[in-house]
VEXDREN-2710 file (C-alpha; in Angstrom, 1 decimal):
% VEXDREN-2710
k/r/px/py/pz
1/UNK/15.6/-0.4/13.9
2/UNK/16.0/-2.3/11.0
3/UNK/19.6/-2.8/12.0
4/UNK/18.2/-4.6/14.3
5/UNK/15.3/-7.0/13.2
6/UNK/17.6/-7.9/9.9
7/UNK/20.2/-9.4/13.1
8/UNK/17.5/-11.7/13.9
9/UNK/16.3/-12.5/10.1
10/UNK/19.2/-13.1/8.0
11/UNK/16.4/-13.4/4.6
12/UNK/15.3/-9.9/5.5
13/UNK/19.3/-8.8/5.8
14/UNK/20.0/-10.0/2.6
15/UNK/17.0/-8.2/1.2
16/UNK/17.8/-5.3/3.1
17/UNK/21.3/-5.0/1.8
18/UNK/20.1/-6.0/-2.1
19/UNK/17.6/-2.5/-1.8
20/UNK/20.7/-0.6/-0.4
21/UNK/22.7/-1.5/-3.0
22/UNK/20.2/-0.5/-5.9
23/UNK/19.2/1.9/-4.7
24/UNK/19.7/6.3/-5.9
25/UNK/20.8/8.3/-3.2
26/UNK/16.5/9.7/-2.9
27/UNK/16.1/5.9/-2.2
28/UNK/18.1/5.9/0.1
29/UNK/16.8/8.9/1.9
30/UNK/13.5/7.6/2.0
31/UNK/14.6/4.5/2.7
32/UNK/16.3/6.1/6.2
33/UNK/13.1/7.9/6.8
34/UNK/10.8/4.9/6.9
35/UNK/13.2/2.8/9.3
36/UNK/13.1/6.5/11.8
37/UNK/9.8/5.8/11.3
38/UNK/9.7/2.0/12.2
39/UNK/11.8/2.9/15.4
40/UNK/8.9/5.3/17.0
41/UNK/6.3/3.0/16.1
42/UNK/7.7/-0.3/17.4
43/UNK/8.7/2.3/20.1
44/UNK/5.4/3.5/21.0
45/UNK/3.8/0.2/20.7
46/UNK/6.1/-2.0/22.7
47/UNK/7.3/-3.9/20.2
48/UNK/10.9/-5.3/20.4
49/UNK/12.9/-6.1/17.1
50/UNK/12.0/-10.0/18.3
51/UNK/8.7/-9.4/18.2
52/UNK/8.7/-7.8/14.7
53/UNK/10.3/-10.4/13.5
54/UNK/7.8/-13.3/14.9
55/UNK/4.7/-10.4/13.3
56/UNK/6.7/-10.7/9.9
57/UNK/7.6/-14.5/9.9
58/UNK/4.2/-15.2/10.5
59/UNK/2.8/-12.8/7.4
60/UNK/5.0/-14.7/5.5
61/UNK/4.8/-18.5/6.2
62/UNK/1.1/-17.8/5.4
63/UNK/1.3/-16.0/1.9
64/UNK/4.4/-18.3/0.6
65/UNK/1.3/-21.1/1.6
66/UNK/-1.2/-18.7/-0.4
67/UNK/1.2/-18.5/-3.2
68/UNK/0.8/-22.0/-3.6
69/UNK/-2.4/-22.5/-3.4
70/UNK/-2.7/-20.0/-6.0
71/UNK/0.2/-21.5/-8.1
72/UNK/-2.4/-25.2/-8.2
73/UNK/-5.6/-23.9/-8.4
74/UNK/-5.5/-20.4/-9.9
75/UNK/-7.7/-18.7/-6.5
76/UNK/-7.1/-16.2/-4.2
77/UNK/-7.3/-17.0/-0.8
78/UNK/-10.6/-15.8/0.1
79/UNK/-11.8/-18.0/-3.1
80/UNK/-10.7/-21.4/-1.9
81/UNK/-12.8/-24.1/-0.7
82/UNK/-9.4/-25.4/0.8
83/UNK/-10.2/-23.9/4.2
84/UNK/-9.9/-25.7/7.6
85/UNK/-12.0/-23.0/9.7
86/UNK/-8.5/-21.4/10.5
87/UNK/-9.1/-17.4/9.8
88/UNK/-6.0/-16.3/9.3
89/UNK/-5.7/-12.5/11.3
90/UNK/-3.5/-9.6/12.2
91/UNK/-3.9/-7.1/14.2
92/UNK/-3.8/-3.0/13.3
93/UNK/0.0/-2.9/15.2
94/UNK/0.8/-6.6/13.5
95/UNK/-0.2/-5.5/10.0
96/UNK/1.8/-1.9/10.7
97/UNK/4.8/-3.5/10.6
98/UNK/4.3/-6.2/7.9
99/UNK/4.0/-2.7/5.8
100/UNK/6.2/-0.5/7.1
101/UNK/9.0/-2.8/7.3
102/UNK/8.4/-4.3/3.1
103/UNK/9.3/-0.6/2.2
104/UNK/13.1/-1.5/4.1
105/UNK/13.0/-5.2/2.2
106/UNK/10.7/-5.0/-0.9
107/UNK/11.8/-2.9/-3.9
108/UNK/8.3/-2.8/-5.0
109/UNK/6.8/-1.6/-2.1
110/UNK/9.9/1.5/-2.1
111/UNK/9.3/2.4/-5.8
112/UNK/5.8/2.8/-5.1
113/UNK/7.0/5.1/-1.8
114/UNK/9.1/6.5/-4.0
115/UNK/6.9/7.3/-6.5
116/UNK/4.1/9.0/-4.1
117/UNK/7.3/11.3/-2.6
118/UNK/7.7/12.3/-7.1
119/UNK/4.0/12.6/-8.0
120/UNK/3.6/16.3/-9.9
121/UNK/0.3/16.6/-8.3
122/UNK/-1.5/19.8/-6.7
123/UNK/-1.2/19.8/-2.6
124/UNK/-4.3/22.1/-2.0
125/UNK/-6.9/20.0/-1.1
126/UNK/-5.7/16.3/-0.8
127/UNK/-7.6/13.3/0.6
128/UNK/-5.9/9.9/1.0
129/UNK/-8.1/6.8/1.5
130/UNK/-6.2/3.6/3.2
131/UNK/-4.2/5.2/6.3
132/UNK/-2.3/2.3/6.8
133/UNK/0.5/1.9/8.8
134/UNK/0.8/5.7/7.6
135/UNK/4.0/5.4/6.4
136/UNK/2.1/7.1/2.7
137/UNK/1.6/9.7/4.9
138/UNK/5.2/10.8/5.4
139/UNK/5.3/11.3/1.3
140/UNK/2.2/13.4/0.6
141/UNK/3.8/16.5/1.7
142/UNK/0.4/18.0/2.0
143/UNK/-1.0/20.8/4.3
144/UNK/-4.5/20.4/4.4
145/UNK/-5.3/16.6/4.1
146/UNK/-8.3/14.3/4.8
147/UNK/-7.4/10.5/5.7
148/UNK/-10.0/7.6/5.9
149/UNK/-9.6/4.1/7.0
150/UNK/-11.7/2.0/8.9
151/UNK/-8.8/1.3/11.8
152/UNK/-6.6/3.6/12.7
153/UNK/-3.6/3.3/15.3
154/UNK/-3.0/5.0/18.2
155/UNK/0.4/5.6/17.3
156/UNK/-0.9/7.1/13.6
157/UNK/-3.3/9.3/15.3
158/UNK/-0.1/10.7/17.7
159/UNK/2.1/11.1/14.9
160/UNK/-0.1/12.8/12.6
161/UNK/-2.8/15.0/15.3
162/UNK/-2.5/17.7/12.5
163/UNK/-3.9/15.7/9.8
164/UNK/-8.0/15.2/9.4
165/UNK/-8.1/11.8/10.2
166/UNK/-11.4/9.7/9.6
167/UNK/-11.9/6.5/10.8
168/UNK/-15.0/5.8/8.5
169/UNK/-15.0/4.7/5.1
170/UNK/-14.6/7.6/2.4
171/UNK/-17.5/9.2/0.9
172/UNK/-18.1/11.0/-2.2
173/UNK/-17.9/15.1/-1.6
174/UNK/-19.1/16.6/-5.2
175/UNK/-15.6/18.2/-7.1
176/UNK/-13.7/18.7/-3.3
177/UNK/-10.3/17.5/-3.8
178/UNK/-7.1/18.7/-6.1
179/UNK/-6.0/15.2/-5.5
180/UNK/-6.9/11.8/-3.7
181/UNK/-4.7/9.0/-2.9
182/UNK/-5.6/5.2/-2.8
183/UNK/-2.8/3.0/-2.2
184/UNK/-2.8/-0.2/-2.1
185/UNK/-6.4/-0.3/-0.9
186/UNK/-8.3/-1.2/-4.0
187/UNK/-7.0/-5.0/-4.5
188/UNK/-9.2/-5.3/-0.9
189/UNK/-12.7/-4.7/-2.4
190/UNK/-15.0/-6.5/-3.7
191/UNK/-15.7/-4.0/-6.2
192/UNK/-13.1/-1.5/-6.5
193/UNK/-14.4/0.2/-9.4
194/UNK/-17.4/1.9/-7.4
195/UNK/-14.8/3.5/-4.7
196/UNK/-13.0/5.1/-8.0
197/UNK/-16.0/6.2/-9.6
198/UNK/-16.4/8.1/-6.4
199/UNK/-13.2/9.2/-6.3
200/UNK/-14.3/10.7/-9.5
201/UNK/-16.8/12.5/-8.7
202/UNK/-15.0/13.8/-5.3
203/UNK/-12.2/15.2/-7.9
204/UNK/-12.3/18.9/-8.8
205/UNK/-12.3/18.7/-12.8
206/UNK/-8.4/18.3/-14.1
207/UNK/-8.1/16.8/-10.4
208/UNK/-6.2/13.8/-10.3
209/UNK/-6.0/10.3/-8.6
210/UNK/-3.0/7.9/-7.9
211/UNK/-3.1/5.1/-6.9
212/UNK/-2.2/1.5/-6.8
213/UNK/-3.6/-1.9/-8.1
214/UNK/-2.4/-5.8/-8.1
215/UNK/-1.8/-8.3/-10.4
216/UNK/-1.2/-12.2/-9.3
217/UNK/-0.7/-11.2/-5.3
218/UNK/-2.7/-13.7/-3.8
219/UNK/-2.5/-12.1/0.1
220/UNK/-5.0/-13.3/2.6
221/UNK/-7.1/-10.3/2.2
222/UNK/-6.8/-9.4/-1.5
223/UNK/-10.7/-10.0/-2.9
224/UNK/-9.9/-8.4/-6.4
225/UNK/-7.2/-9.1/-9.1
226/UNK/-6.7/-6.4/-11.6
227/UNK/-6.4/-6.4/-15.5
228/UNK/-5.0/-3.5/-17.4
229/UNK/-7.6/-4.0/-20.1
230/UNK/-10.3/-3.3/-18.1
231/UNK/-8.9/-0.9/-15.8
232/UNK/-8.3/1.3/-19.5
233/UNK/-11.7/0.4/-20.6
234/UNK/-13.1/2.0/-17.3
235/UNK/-11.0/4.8/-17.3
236/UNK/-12.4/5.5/-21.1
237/UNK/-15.9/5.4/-19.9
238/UNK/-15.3/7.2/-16.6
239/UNK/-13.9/10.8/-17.7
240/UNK/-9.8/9.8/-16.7
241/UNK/-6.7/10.2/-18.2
242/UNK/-3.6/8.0/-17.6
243/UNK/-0.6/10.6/-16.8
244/UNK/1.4/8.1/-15.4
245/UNK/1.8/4.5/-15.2
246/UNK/4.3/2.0/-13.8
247/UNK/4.8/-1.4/-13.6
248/UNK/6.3/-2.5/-10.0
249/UNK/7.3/-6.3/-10.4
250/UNK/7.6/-8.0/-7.4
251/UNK/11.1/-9.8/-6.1
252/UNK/11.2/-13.1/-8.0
253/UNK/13.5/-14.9/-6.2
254/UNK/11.4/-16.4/-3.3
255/UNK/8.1/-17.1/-5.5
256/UNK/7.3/-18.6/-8.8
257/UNK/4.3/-16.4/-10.1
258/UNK/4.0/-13.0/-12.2
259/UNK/3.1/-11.0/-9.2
260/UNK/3.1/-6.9/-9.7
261/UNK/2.2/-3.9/-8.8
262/UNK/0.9/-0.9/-11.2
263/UNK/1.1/2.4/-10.3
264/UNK/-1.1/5.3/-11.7
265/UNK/-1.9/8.5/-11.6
266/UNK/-5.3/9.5/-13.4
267/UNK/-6.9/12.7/-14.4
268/UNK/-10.4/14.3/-14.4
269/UNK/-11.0/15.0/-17.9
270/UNK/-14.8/14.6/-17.6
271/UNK/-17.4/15.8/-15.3
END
């Protein structure tokens, strides 16, 4: 599939091709698993590689404006007064591909991929919060997992009818899970700390959490912008233990700002 749309887009070819040619043969792999997994959706939803295209072009044209914004006034989109009534929207489908397709042209978006495929965490009893486009989902190698979001495709439901999925928002259950996953879901709440102190409490003790934040990514629907001072601080006063941390530095070439990804994976040390 992604033969395809990067026929159409030459920007997205050459990012394509850049990812290709950095990237370990695992890469790679996952790399060919996500575009299988671009084909059925698009597939299933009716969406030709023209289409995509148009879905991604759009996403973009609106945060390279965003990233201007940001770059002159220091605010996040939903911050700015500089509003002309327009509400910039996707739909489920139109967001899907946005994310599935920046695994196939974003190196940050495959490391963190990558990543969740590596993490040395226990597969008992697993819950993931953020569905998505469910391309995580192909990575947690899990048996028994809960999933929450609060929209879920049609096509996600098809493709994974033998996971629990739960389209709600994810509630505390008292020392339940061996492991929770929140990707790329906190940077969209108001206050992301109170979902992780829940996820706390939902952890079994020596239970761990990864997960994802942002740092200078000024998307339409980004409401929180993280600091790694405070995130340790809260960690500190929570009961967690960093096992694992990453910085994920977005591709530079196209934008002038900072803009990265950190990628943790936190443990239970205290009930």
């Amino acid at each position: 599939m992604i033969d395809e749309i990067i026929k159409i887009d030459r920007l997205m070819g050459m990012s394509y091709r850049m990812l290709l040619r950095h990237s370990s043969d695992k890469d790679i792999k996952i790399l060919n698993k996500v575009d299988k997994y671009l084909e059925y959706y698009c597939k299933y939803s009716e969406i030709s590689p023209n289409v995509a295209v148009q879905i991604i072009r759009k996403f973009q044209e609106k945060y390279a404006d965003d990233v201007k914004e940001y770059i002159n006034t220091g605010s996040y989109p939903h911050e700015s007064n500089n509003t002309d009534g327009n509400v910039f929207k996707l739909t489920r489908e139109e967001y899907d591909i946005v994310l599935i397709c920046s695994v196939l042209t974003s190196s940050h978006r495959l490391k963190i991929i990558s990543s969740i495929d590596s993490a040395l965490v226990s597969k008992q009893s697993v819950a993931l919060i953020g569905v998505g486009s469910g391309v995580e989902l192909l990575f947690v190698n899990a048996r028994n997992i809960d999933a929450f979001d609060l929209s879920i495709s049609s096509f996600v439901k098809m493709k994974f009818n033998g996971i629990n999925l739960y389209e709600n928002k994810f509630e505390t259950v008292k020392n339940k899970y061996d492991t929770v996953f929140a990707v790329e879901i906190l940077e969209h709440l108001n206050n992301p700390f109170s979902l992780l102190k829940e996820i706390h409490s939902s952890l079994k003790l020596r239970g761990k959490c990864v997960f994802t934040t942002t740092t200078n990514v000024p998307q339409f629907d980004h409401l929180y912008d993280f600091k790694i001072a405070e995130l340790k601080s809260f960690f500190k006063d929570i009961g967690f233990k960093i096992v694992k941390h990453d910085i994920f530095r977005h591709d530079s070439k196209f934008q002038k700002i900072d803009a990265f990804n950190e990628f943790f994976i936190v443990e239970k040390v205290d009930a």
